[in-house]
Chimera marker file (.cmm) of the C-alpha trace (Angstrom):
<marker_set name="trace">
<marker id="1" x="110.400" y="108.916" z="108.522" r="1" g="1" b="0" radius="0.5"/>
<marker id="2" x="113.650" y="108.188" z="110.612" r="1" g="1" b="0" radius="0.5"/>
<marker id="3" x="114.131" y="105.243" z="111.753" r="1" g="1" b="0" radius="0.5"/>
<marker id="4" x="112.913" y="106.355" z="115.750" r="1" g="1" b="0" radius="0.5"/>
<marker id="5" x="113.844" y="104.055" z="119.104" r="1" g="1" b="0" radius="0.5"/>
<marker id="6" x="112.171" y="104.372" z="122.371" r="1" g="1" b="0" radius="0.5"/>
<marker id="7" x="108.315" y="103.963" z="123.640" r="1" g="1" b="0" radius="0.5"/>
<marker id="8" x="105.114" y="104.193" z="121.778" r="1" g="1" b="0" radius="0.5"/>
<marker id="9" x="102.387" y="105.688" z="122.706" r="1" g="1" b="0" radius="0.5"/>
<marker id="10" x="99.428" y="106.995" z="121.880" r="1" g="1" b="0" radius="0.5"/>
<marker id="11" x="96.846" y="109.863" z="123.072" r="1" g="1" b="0" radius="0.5"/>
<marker id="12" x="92.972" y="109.880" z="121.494" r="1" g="1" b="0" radius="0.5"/>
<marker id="13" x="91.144" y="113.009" z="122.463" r="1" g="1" b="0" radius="0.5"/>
<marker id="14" x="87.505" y="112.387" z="122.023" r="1" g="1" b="0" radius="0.5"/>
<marker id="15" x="87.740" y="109.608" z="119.318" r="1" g="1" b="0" radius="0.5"/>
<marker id="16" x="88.829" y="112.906" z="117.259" r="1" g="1" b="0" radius="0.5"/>
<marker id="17" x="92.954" y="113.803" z="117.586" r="1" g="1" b="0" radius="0.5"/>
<marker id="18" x="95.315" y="111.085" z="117.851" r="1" g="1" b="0" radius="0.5"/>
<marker id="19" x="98.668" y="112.380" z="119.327" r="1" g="1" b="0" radius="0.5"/>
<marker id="20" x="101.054" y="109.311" z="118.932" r="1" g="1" b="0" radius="0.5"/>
<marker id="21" x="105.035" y="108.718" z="119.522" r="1" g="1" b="0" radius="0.5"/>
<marker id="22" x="107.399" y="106.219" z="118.771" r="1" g="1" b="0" radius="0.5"/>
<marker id="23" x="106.407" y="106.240" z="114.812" r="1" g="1" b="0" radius="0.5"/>
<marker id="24" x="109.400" y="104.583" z="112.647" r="1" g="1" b="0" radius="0.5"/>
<marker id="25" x="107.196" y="105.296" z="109.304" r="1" g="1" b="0" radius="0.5"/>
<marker id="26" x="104.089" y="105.860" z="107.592" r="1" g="1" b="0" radius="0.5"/>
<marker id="27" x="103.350" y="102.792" z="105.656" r="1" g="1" b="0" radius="0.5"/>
<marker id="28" x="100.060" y="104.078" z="103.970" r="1" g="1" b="0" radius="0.5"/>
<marker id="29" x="97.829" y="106.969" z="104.193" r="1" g="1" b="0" radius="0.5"/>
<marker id="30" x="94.187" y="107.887" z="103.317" r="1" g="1" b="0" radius="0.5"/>
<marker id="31" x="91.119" y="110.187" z="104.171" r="1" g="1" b="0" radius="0.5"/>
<marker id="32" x="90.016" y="106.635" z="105.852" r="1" g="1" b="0" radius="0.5"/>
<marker id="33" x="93.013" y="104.819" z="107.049" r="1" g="1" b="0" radius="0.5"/>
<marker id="34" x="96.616" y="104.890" z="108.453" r="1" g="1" b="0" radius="0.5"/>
<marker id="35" x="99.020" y="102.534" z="108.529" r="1" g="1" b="0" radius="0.5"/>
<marker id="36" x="102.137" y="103.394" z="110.563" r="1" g="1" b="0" radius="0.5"/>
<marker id="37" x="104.976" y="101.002" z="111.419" r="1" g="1" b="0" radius="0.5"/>
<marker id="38" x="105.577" y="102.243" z="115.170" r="1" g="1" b="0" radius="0.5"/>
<marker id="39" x="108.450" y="100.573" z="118.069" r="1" g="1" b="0" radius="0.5"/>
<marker id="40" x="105.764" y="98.254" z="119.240" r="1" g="1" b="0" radius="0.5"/>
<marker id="41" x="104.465" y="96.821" z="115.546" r="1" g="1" b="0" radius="0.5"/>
<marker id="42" x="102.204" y="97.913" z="113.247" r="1" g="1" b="0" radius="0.5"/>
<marker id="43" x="99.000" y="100.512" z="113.582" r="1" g="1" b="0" radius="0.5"/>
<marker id="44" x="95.742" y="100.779" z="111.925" r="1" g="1" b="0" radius="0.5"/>
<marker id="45" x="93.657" y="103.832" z="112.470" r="1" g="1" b="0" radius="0.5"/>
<marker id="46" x="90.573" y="103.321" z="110.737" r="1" g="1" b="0" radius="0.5"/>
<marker id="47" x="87.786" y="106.390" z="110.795" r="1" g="1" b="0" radius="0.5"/>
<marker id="48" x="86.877" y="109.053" z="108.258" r="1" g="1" b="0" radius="0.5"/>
<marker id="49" x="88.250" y="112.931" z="107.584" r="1" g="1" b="0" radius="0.5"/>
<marker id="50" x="91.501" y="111.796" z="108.353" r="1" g="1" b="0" radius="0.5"/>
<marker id="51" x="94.354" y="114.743" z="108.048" r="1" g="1" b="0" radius="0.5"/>
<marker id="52" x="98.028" y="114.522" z="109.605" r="1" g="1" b="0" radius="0.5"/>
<marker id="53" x="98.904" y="117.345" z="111.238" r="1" g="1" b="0" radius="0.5"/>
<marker id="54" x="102.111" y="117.989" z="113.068" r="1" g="1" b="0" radius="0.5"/>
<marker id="55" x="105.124" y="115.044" z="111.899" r="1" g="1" b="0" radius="0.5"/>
<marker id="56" x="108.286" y="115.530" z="113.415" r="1" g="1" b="0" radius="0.5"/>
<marker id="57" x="110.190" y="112.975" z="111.617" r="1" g="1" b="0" radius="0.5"/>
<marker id="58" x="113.263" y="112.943" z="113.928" r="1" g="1" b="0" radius="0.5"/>
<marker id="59" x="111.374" y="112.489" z="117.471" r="1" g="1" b="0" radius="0.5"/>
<marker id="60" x="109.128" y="110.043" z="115.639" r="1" g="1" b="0" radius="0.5"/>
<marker id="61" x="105.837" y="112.313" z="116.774" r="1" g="1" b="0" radius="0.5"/>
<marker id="62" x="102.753" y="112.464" z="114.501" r="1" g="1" b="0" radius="0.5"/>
<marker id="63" x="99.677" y="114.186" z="115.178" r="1" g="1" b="0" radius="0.5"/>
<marker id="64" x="96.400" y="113.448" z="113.250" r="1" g="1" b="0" radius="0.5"/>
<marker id="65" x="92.356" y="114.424" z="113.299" r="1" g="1" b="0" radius="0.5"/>
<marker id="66" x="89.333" y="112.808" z="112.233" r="1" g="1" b="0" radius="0.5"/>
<marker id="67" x="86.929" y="110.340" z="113.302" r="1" g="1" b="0" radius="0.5"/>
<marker id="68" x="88.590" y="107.913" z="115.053" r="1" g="1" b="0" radius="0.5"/>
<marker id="69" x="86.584" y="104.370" z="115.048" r="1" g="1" b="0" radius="0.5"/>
<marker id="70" x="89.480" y="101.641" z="115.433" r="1" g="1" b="0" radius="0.5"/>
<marker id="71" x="92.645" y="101.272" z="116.497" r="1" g="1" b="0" radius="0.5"/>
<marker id="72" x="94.637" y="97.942" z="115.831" r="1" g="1" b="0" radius="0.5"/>
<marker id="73" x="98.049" y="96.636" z="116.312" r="1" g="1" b="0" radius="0.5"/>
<marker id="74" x="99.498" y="93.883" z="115.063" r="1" g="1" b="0" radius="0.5"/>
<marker id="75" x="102.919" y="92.239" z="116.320" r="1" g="1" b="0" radius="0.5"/>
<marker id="76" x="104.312" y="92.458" z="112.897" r="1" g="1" b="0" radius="0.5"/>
<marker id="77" x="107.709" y="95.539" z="112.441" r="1" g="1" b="0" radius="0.5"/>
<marker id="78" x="108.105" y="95.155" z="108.751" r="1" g="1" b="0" radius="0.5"/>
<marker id="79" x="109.215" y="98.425" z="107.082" r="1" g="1" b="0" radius="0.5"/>
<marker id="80" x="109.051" y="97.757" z="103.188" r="1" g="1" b="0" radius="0.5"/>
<marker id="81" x="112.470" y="97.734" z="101.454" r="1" g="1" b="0" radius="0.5"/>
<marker id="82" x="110.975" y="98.838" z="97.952" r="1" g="1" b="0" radius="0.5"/>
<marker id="83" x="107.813" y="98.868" z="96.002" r="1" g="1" b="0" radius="0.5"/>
<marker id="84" x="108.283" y="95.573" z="95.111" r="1" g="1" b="0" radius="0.5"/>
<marker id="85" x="108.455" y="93.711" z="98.746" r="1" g="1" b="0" radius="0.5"/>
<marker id="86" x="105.244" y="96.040" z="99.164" r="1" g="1" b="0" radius="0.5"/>
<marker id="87" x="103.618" y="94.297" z="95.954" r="1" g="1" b="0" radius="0.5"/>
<marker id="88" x="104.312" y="90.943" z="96.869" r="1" g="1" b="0" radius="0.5"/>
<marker id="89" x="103.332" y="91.131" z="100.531" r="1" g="1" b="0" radius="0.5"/>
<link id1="1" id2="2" r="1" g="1" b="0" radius="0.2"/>
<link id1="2" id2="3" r="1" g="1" b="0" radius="0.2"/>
<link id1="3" id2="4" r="1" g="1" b="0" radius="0.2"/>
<link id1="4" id2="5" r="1" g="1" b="0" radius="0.2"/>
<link id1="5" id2="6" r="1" g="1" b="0" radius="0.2"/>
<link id1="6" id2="7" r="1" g="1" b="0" radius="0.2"/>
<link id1="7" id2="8" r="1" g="1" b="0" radius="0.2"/>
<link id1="8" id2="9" r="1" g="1" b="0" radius="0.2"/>
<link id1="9" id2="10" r="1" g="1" b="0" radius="0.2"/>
<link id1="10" id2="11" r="1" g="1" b="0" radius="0.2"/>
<link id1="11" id2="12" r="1" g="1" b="0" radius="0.2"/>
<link id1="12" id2="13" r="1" g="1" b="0" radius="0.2"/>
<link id1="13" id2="14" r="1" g="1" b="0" radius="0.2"/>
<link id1="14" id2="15" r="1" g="1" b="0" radius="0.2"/>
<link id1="15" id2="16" r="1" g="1" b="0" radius="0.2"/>
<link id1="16" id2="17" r="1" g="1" b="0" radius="0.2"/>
<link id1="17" id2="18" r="1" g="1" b="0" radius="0.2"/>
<link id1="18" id2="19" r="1" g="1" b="0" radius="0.2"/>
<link id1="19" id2="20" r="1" g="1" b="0" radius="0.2"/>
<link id1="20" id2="21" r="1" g="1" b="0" radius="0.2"/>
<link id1="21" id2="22" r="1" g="1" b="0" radius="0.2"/>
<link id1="22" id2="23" r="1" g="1" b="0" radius="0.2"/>
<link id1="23" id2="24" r="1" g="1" b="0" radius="0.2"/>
<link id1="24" id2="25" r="1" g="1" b="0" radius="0.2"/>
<link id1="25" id2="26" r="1" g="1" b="0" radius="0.2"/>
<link id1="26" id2="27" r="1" g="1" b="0" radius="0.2"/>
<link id1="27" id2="28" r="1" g="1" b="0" radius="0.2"/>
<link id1="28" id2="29" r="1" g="1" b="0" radius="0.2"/>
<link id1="29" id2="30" r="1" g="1" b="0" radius="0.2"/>
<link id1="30" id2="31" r="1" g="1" b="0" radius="0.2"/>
<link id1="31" id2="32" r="1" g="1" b="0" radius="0.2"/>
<link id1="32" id2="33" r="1" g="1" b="0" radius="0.2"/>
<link id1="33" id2="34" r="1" g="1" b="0" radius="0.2"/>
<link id1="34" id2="35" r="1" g="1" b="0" radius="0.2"/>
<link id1="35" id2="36" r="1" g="1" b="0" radius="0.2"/>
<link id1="36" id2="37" r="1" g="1" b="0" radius="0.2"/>
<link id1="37" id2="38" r="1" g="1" b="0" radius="0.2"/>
<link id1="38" id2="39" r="1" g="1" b="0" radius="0.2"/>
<link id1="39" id2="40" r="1" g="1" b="0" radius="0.2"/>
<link id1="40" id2="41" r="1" g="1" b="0" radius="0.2"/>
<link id1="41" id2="42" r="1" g="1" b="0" radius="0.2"/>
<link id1="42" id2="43" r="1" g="1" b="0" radius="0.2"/>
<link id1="43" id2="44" r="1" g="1" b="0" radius="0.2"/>
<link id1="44" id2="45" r="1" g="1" b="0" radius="0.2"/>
<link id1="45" id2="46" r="1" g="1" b="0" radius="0.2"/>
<link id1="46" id2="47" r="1" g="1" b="0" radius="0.2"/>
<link id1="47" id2="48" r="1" g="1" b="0" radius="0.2"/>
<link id1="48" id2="49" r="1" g="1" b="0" radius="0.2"/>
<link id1="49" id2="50" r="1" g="1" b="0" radius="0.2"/>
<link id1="50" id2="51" r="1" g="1" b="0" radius="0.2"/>
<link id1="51" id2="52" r="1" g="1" b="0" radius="0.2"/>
<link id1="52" id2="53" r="1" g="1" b="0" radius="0.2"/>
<link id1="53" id2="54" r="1" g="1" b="0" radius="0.2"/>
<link id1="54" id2="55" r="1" g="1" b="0" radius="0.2"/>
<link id1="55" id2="56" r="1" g="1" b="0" radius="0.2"/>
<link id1="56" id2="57" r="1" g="1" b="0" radius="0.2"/>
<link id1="57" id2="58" r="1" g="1" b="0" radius="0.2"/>
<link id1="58" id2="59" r="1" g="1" b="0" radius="0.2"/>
<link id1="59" id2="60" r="1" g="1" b="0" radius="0.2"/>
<link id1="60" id2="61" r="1" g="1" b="0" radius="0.2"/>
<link id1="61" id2="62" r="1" g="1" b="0" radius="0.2"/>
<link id1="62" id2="63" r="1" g="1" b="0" radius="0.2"/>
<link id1="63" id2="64" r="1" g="1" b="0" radius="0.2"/>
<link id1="64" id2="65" r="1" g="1" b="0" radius="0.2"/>
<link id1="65" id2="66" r="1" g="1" b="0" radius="0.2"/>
<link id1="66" id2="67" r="1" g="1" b="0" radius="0.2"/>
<link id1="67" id2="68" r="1" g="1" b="0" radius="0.2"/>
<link id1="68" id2="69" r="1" g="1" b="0" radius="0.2"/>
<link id1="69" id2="70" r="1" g="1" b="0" radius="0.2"/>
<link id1="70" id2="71" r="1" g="1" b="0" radius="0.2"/>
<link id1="71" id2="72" r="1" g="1" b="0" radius="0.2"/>
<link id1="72" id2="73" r="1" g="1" b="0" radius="0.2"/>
<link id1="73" id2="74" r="1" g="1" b="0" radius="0.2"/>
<link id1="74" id2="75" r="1" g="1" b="0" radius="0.2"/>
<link id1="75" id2="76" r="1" g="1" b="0" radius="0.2"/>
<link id1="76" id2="77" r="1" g="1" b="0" radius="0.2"/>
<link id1="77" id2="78" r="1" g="1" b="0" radius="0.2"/>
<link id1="78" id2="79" r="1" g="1" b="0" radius="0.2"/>
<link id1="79" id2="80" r="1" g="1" b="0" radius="0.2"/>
<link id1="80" id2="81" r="1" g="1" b="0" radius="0.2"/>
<link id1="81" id2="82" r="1" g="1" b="0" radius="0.2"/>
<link id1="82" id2="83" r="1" g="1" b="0" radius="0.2"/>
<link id1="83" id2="84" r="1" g="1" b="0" radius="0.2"/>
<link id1="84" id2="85" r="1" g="1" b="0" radius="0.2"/>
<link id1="85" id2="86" r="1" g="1" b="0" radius="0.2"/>
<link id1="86" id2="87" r="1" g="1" b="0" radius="0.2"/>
<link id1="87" id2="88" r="1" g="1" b="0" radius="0.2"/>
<link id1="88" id2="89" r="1" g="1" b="0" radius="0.2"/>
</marker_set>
């Protein structure tokens, strides 16, 4: 994804859609968990059924559904360089 600046947010409907903004990149990705690099830090979604709808890579927008069961943020912006800074992390 583009590198995005601006606000983050993010809209759960029902513990089941997650409408979010502000993404800078999709760090990993799985029927279970999400890992996005967003303006404010880092995102975990963690759940089940997960599919990503809607991306709109220039506005930084990402739309997802499944079953939503945690959301955490951590203070940490790093966007891996290459696979290797993502090996030795």
């Amino acid at each position: 994804m583009s590198e995005t600046k601006g606000t983050h947010g993010i809209i759960l409907e029902n513990r089941k859609k997650a409408i979010m903004t502000g993404i800078k990149d999709i760090e990993s990705f799985n029927e279970n968990e999400m890992i996005l690099i967003t303006s404010a830090g880092g995102l975990r979604l963690r759940g089940r059924n997960f599919e990503i709808g809607k991306v709109n890579t220039e506005s930084g927008e990402l739309e997802m559904t499944g079953e939503i069961n945690s959301v955490q943020y951590s203070n940490t912006d790093r966007t891996p360089n290459n696979v290797i800074t993502k090996l030795f992390r």
